[in-house]
C-alpha positions, 0 to 999 in steps of 0.5 A: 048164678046168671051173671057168673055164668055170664061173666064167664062167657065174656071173659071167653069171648075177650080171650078168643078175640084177643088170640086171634087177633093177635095171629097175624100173617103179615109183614109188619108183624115180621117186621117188628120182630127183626127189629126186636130180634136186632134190639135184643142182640144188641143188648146181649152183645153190649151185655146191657140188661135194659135193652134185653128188657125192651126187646122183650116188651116189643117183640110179638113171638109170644102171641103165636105161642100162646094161640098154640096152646088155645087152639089146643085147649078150644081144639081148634084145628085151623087156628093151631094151623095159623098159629104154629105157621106165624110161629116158625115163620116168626122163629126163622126171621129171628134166627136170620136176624140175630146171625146176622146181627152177630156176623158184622158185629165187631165184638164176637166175645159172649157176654154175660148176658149170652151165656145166662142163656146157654144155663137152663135150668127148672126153675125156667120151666116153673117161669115159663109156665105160671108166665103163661098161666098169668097170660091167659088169664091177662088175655081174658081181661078187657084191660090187661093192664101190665099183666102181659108186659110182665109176663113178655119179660118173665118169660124171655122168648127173644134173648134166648132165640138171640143167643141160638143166632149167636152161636149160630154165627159163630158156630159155637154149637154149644150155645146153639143147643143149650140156648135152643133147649131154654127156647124150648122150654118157654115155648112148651110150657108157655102153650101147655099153661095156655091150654090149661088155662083156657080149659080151667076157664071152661070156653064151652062156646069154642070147644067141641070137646075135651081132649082126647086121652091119646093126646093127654098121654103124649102131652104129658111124655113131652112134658117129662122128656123136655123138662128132664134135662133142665132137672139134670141141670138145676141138680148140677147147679145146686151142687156147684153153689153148695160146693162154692159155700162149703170152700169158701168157708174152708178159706175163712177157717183153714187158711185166714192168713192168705188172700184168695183173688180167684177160686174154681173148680176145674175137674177134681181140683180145686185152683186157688190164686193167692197171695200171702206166704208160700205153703211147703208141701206138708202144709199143701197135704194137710189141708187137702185132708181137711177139704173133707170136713167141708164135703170136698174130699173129692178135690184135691187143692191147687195153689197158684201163690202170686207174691214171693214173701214180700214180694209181687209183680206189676202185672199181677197186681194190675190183673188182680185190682179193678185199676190203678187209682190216680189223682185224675180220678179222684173227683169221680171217685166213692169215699173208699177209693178217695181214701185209697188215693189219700193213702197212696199220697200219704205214703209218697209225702211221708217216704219222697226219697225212700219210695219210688212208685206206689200202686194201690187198687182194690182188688177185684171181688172174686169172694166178696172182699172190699180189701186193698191191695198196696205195691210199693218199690222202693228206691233203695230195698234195705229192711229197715226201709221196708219196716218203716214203710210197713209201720206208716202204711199200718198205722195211716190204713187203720186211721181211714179204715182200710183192710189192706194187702201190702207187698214190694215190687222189684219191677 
């Protein structure tokens, strides 16, 4: 029971040492933060995850946020004080970094990486706090081994506050809002897990006593109002995904004779860019009433169609594939985009005075196709010359197993 109650009191001691060393009012703590903040936007900007990460793993913004939540739990006036100082000081650099950053930097377009900043939802809540359970109880550790890197990543303090200097330099006060409130969030729930934390661990030798009922309460309405929107947003979220899986098996079953290159919701309408044959306007109707069988009865469908019977644009094409192959890249080509190019010089070999130009590419995954898509113009458009052509591509794909689109151009 001893040595319980002694092991108890050492792992006390190692938290309250390494949270108050870890609360530095100095220069070089800022400094390091500038240089992480300057790292992070980079990463979002050139949408490189891995540069993201090492921002992360060399930025200090999360010691002052954890001392927060133990000055809380320990009750510890003056430490809240110097942590909640090192903390906007901290957050205020950050900010200075990234707007500057992000106002000499040519590339002014958000990235992925910026706009999964700009999302909120729950389930940020839930990382933020079980990161900072797992960083109270690395903090309690002698040797916390990788228990606090990891949690430095989970938690991403400093994408967020990245993307508010982002949109602050480009005064896309959207951004600064929705990536302020995921800012937020890491930083409440990361000192609320904090404080429980070192309550559970029981740290007698630096409380004075519990916390107050008064306070309990008001911890407790902040935690519900700030986590109320992130509660609208997963809601939101979740509808979204299940409306994409409920349309995209209306494509597979109503309508398996187009291909579907783009797909979005956009107010009650669903817009589908395609390619196949014209749908009449009863066609149009018939399927609108079948978008209720996969709960979209609210929508109503909307049909951009590329191809004109046989027929297909230069442009389309090049906007709907990855790229156009060619025998210069073949070397550093997979296997499937070497077939693509063994069947565009099969077709060129086959038809040298019937066919003019073959465009093949893959066409870009918007619904997780692997399919080809083929433009071919022709020297001389007779039917027999695209009948011809139609049956080598046929039976040329299927001998390298090629799920193709094959259409003709005028361009």
């Amino acid at each position: 029971m001893d040595m319980d109650g002694e092991d108890q009191l050492l792992k006390s001691d190692i938290i309250d040492k390494h949270v108050r060393q870890n609360l530095n009012l100095s220069w070089l703590n800022f400094a390091v933060l500038f240089c992480a903040t300057i790292i992070a936007s980079i990463g979002l900007n050139m949408d490189s995850v891995a540069i993201v990460i090492g921002a992360m793993l060399i930025s200090p913004i999360m010691d002052p946020i954890i001392g927060m939540g133990y000055g809380v739990g320990i009750r510890d006036t003056k430490l809240l004080r110097k942590a909640v100082m090192v903390y906007l000081i901290e957050v205020i650099v950050g900010l200075i970094a990234a707007t500057i950053y992000f106002s000499l930097s040519p590339i002014k377009d958000a990235s992925e990486q910026i706009i999964a900043r700009t999302q909120p939802a729950i389930w940020d809540v839930l990382v933020a706090f079980f990161g900072g359970v797992a960083g109270i109880i690395g903090s309690a550790k002698k040797d916390p081994g990788n228990i606090l890197p990891g949690v430095a990543i989970a938690t991403a303090l400093i994408p967020p506050l990245s993307t508010v200097g982002y949109g602050l330099s480009q005064f896309k006060w959207s951004i600064v809002f929705s990536a302020g409130y995921l800012f937020l969030i890491n930083t409440f729930f990361i000192a609320l897990a904090t404080m429980l934390g070192t309550l559970v661990f029981n740290l007698k030798q630096h409380r004075a006593s519990g916390i107050p009922i008064k306070n309990q309460v008001l911890i407790i309405i902040a935690a519900i109002i700030i986590t109320i929107p992130s509660l609208i947003s997963a809601s939101t979220l979740v509808k979204k995904t299940y409306n994409e899986t409920q349309l995209t098996s209306f494509i597979d079953n109503e309508i398996p004779g187009l291909y579907v290159v783009n797909k979005q919701f956009e107010d009650k309408k669903i817009k589908l860019v395609v390619i196949g044959d014209d749908l009449n306007k009863s066609e149009i109707s018939s399927l609108d009433n079948r978008l209720s069988d996969y709960q979209l009865g609210d929508y109503k469908l909307q049909f951009q169609q590329l191809s004109k019977g046989n027929y297909l644009s230069v442009n389309a094409f090049k906007k709907y594939v990855d790229q156009e192959k060619s025998s210069t890249t073949q070397s550093t080509t997979s296997s499937s985009d070497k077939n693509l190019l063994k069947l565009k010089s099969q077709i060129t070999k086959e038809y040298p005075d019937a066919v003019e130009k073959v465009y093949i590419g893959q066409l870009v995954e918007k619904n997780k196709s692997d399919k080809a898509l083929i433009l071919v113009k022709l020297k001389d458009e007779t039917p027999d010359n695209q009948t011809d052509v139609k049956k080598f591509v046929k039976t040329s794909a299927d001998k390298l197993n090629i799920d193709y689109s094959l259409h003709f151009t005028k361009d």
